[in-house]
C-alpha positions as CSV (number, residue, x, y, z in Angstrom):
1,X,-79.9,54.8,-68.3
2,X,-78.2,57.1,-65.6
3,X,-79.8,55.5,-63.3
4,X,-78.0,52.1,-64.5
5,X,-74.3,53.6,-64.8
6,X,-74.7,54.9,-61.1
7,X,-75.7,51.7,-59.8
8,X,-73.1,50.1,-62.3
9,X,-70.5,52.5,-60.6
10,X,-71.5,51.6,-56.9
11,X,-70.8,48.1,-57.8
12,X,-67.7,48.2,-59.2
13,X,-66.8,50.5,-56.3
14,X,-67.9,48.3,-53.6
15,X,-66.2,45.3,-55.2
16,X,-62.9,47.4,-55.4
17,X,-63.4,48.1,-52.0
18,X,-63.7,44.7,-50.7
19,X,-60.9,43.6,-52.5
20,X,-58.5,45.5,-50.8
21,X,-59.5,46.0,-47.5
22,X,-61.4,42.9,-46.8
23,X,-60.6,40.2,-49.1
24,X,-56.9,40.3,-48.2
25,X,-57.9,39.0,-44.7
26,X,-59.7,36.2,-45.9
27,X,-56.5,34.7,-47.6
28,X,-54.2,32.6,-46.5
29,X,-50.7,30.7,-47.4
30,X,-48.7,28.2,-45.8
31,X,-45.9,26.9,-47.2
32,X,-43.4,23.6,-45.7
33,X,-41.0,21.1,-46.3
34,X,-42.4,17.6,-47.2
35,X,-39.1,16.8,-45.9
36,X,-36.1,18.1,-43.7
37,X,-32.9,16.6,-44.9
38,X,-31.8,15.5,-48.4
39,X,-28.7,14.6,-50.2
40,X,-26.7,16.9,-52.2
41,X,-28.1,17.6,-55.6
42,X,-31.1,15.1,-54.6
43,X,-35.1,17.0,-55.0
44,X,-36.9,18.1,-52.3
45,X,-40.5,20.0,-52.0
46,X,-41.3,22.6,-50.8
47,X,-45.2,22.8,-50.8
48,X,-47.5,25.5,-50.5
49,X,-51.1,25.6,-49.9
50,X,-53.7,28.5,-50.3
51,X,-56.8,29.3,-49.0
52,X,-59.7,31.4,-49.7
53,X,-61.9,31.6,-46.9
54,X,-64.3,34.5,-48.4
55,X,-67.4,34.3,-50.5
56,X,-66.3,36.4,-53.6
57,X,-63.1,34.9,-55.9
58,X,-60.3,36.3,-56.2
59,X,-58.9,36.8,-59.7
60,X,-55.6,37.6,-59.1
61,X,-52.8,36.0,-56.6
62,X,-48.9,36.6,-56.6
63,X,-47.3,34.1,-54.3
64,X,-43.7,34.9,-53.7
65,X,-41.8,32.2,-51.6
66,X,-38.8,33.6,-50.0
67,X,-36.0,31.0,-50.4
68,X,-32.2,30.6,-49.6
69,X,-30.3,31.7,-52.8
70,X,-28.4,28.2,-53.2
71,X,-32.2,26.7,-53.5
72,X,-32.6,25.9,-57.6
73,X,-36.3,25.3,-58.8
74,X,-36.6,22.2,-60.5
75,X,-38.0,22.4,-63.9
76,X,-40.0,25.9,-63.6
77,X,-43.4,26.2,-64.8
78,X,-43.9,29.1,-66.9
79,X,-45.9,31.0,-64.6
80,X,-42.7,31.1,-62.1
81,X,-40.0,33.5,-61.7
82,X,-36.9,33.0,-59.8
83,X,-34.5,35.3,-58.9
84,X,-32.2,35.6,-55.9
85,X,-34.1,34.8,-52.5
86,X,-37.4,34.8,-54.8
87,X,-39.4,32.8,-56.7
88,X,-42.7,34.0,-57.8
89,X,-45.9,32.5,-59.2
90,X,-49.4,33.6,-60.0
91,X,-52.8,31.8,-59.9
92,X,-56.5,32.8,-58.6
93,X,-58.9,31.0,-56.3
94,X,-62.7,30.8,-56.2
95,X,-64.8,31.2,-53.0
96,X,-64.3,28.2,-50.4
97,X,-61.3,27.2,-52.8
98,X,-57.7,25.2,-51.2
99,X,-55.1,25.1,-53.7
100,X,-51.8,22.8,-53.4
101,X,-49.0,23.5,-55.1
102,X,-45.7,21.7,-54.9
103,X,-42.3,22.9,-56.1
104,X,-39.6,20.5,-56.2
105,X,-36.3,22.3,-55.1
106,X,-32.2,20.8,-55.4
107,X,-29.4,22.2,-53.3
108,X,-25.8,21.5,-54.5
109,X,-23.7,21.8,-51.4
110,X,-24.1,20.8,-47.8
111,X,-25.6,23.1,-45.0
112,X,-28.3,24.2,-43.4
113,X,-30.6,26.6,-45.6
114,X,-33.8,28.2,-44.2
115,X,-37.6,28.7,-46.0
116,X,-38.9,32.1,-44.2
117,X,-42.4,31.6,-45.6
118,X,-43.7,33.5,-48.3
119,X,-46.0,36.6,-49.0
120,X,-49.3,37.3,-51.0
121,X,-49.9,40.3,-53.2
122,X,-54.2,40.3,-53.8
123,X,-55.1,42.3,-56.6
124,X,-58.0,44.9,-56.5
125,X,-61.0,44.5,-58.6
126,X,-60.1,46.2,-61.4
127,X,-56.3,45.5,-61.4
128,X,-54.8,48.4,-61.0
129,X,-53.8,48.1,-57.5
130,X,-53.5,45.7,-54.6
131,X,-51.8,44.6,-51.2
132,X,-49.7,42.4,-49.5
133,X,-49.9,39.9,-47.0
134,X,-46.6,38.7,-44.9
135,X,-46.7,34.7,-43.7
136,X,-43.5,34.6,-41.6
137,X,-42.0,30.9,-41.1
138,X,-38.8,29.6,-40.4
139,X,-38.2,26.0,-42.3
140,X,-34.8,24.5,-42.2
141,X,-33.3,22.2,-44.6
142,X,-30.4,20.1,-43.9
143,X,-28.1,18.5,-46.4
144,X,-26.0,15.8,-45.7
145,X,-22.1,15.9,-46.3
146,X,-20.9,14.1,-49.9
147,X,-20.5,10.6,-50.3
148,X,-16.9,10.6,-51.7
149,X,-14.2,8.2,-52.8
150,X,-11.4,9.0,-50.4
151,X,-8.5,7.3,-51.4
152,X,-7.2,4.8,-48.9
153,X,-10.1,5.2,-46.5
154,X,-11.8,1.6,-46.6
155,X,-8.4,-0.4,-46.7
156,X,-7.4,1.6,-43.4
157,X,-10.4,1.0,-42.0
158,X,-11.2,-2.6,-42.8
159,X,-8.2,-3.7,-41.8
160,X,-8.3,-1.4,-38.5
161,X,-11.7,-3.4,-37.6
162,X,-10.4,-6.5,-38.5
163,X,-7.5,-6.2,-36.2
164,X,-9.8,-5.2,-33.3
165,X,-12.0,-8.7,-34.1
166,X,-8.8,-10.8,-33.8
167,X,-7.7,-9.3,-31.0
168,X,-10.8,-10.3,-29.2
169,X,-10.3,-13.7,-29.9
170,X,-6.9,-13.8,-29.3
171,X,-6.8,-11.7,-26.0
172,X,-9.8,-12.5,-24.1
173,X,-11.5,-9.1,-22.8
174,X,-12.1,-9.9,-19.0
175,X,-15.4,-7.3,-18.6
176,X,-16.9,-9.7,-22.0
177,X,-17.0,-12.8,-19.2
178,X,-20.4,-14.7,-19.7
179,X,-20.1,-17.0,-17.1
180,X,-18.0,-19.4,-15.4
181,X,-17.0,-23.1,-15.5
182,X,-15.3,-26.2,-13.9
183,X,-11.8,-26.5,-14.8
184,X,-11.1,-29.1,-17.6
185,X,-7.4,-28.6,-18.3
186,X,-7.8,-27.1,-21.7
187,X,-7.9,-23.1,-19.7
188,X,-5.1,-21.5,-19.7
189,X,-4.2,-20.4,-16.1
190,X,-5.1,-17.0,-17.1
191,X,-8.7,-17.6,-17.2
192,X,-8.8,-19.1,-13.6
193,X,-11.4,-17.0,-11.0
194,X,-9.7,-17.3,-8.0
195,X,-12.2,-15.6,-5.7
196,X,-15.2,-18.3,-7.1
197,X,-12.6,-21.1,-7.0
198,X,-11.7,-20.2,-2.9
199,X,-15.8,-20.3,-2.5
200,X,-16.6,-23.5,-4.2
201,X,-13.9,-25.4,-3.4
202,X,-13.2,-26.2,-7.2
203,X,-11.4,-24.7,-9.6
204,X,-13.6,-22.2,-11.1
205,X,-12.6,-20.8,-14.8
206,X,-14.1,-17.3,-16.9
207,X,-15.5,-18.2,-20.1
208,X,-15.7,-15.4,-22.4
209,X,-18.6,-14.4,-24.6
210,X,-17.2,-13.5,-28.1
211,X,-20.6,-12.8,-30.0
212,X,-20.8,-10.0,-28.1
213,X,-21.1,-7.0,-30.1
214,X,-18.5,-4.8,-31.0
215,X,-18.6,-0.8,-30.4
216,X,-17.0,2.3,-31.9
217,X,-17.0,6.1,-30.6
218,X,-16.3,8.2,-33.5
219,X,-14.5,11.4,-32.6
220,X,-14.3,14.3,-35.1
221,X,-12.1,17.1,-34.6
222,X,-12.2,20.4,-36.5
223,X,-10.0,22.4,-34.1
224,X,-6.1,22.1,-35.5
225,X,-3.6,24.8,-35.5
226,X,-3.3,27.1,-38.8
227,X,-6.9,26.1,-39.4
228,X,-7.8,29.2,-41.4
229,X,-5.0,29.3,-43.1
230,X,-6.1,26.5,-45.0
231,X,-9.7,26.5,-47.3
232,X,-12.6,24.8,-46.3
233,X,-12.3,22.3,-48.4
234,X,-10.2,20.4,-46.4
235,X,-12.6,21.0,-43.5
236,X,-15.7,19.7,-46.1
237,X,-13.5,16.7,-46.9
238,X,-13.6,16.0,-43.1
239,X,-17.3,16.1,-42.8
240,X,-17.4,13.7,-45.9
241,X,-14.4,11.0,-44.5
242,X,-16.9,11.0,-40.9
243,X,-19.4,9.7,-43.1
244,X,-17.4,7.3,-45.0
245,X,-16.7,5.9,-41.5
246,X,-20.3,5.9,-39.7
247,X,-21.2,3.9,-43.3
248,X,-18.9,1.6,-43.2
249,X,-19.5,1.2,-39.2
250,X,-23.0,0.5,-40.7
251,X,-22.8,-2.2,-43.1
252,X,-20.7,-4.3,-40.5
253,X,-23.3,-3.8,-37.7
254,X,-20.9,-2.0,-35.2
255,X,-22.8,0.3,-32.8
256,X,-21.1,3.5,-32.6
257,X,-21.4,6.7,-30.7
258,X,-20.4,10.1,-32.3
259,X,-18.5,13.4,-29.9
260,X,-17.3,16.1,-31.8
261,X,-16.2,19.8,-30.8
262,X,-18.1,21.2,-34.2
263,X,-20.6,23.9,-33.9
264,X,-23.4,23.3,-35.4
265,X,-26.6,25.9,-37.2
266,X,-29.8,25.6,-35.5
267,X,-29.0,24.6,-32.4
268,X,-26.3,23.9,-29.2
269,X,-24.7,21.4,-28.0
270,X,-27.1,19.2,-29.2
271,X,-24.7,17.1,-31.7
272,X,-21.5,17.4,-29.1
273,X,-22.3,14.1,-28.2
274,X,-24.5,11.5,-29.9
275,X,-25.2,7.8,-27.4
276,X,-24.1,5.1,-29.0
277,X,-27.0,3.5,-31.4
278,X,-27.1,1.6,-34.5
279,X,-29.6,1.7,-37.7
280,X,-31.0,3.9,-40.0
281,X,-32.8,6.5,-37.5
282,X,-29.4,6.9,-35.4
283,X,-27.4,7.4,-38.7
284,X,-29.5,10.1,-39.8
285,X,-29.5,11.9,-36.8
286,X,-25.7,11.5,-36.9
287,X,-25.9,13.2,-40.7
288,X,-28.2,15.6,-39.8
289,X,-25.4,17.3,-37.5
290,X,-22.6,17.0,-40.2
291,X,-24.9,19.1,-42.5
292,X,-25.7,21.6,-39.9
293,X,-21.9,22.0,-39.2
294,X,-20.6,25.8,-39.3
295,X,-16.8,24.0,-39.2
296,X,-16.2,26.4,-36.7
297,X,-15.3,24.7,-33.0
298,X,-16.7,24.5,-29.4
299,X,-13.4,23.4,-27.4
300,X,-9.8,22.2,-28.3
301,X,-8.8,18.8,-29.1
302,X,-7.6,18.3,-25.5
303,X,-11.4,19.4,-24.4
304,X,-13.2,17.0,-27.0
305,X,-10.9,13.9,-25.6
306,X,-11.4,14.6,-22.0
307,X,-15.0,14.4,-22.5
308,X,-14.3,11.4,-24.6
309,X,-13.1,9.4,-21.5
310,X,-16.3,10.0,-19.5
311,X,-18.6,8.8,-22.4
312,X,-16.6,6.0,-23.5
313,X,-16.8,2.1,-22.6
314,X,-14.1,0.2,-21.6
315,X,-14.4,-1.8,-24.6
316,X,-15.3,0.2,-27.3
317,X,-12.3,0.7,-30.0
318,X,-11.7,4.8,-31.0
319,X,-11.8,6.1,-34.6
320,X,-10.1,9.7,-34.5
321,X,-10.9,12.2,-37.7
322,X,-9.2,15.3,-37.7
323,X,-7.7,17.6,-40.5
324,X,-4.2,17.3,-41.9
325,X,-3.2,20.2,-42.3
326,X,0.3,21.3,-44.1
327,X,2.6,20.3,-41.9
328,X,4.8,23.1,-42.0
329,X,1.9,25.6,-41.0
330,X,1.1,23.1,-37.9
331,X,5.1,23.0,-36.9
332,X,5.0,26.4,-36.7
333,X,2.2,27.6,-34.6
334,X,1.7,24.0,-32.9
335,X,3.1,24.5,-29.7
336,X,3.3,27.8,-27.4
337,X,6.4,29.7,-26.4
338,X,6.9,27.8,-23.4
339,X,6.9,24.7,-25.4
340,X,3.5,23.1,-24.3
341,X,0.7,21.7,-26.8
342,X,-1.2,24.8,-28.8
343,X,-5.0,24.4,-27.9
344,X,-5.5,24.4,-31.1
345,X,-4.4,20.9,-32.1
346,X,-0.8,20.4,-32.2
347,X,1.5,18.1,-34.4
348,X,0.8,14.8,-35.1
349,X,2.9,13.3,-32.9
350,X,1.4,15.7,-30.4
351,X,-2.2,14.6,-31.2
352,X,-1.1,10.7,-30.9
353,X,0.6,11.2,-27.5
354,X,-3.4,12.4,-26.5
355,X,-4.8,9.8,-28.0
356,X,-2.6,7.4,-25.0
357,X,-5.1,8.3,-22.8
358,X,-8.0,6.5,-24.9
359,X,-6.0,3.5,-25.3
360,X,-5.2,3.2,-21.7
361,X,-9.2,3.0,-20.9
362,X,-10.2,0.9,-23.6
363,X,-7.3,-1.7,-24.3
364,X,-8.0,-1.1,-28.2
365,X,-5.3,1.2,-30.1
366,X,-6.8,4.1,-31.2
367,X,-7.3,4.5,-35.4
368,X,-6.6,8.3,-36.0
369,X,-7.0,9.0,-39.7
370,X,-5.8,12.9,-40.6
371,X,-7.5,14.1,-44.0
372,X,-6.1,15.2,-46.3
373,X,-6.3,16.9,-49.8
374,X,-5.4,13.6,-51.6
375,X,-7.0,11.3,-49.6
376,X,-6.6,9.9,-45.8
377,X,-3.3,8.8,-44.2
378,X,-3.5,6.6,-40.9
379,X,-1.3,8.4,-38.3
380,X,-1.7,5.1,-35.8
């Protein structure tokens, strides 16, 4: 009988000591994203696999995810806790045994959030004790800017694009030529080539290729004087109006580029500027950097619109977004003591007088929208 509670004991001893020294290493948890951006207040997963890689089970396993605290679980099991950065769960795995688990997740506002992995506690044999195993990661989740009704914002910019289509058929752009033609009497003089009509010996006239397709550059601003002494939500509303515009630009099939002077969480420079494109896949991409915006700025407003002008075509039309701030804040600190334009941003007037320059290149008036509170007010 002694004989049988000794050998009962070295058991139970061996088994304890296997569970916590060697067990643990035979573990294993990796957790990711099913998917890297959503929508505000839309699920996403977050899923989690486990592995036992040993030959003995083990009976007890506390998974605790580590989470950003604006992540909400989705309809909690009763084996989870959430709390803070946490959210724990427990479960157990036989020898040779994968488990997948998936926890649907919703985040309200838009940012960038980060999933740093998650850590195992394996219990001993005869639960009383146990230890932990760290699984480092570094997932990011982006989510898009709000959809919102802005007041005013599709009249104003309908009837800016429609503009620019008359004005295409009205005034023909020379650099849209598709080819030339004899002279029939119907031209108007302007559309004569002189140089081809002194080679042929005939009179030689442009003919203009109206189906070709329109394109936008969107510039967003963030930088404007007094900007922090006004809330983010102004800021947020920006973000929100630039997607109201790149939708819109969308559903009529313009292509359109994007150059901005926001910073941006996760990364440099790489959203500054965004080539022109077209489509789901370029839209996105475009979205992606509005969620990852810190609304803090890389250059002035002067900056962003030099480096408009060696992006730009010739005949692509300008959409300006900035924020409108109260205007006596902005008459106040928008120009420097010896009278010359604040890097910060400026007046409006002072804004417009920049925008000259973009109108002089392209031939198209520029549309600058300023946001505000209440909705969007075209300044041009």
């Amino acid at each position: 009988m002694i004989w049988l509670v000794i050998g009962l004991a070295v058991l139970v001893g061996a088994a304890e000591y296997y569970s916590l020294t060697k067990l643990p290493g035979f573990l294993s948890a990796e957790s990711r994203l099913l998917s890297r951006t959503a929508e505000p207040g839309t699920p996403f997963v977050l899923q989690t696999t486990l592995r036992n890689l040993s030959r003995v089970p083990a009976s007890m396993i506390a998974v605790t995810e580590r989470i950003p605290p604006q992540a909400t679980p989705q309809d909690p099991g009763p084996e989870q806790e959430a709390g803070g950065t946490r959210l724990s769960w427990r479960t157990w795995l036989m020898p040779r045994q994968k488990l997948v688990k998936e926890i649907p997740f919703v985040i309200d506002s838009r940012g960038c959030y980060v999933f740093r992995g998650n850590s195992l506690f394996v219990g001993d044999f005869v639960g009383l004790r146990g230890s932990v195993r760290l699984f480092e990661r570094h997932e990011e989740m982006v989510i898009f800017p709000s959809l919102q009704e802005i007041p005013g914002l599709e009249d104003t910019l309908g009837g800016y694009l429609g503009e620019i289509s008359v004005r295409r058929f009205i005034l023909e752009d020379p650099i849209l030529t598709a080819g030339l033609g004899e002279y029939t009497g119907r031209e108007p003089m302007r559309a004569i080539n002189w140089k081809q009509t002194a080679r042929s010996r005939q009179t030689m006239v442009n003919q203009y290729d109206h189906t070709s397709d329109p394109s936008a550059v969107v510039i967003l601003n963030l930088a404007y004087t007094a900007r922090y002494a006004v809330d983010r939500d102004l800021l947020e509303r920006t973000l929100s109006c630039t997607r109201g515009v790149i939708e819109a630009l969308e559903q009529r099939r313009i292509r359109y580029s994007l150059c901005t002077n926001m910073l941006t969480a996760g990364s440099i420079g790489e959203w500054l500027y965004v080539p022109e494109g077209l489509g789901t896949a370029h839209k996105n991409a475009i979205l992606e950097g509005l969620g990852r915006s810190t609304l803090d700025t890389a250059e002035s407003l002067t900056d962003l619109l030099d480096r408009v002008l060696r992006h730009m075509d010739k005949n692509s039309c300008c959409i300006l977004i900035t924020p409108d701030a109260d205007q006596e804040d902005i008459s106040i600190a928008g120009r420097t003591a010896d009278g010359s334009i604040s890097p910060a941003g400026g007046t409006k007037e002072d804004i417009l007088s920049l925008t000259k320059r973009l109108e002089d290149r392209s031939g198209c008036p520029v549309l600058a929208l300023g946001v505000q509170k209440g909705g969007v007010a075209r300044w041009s």
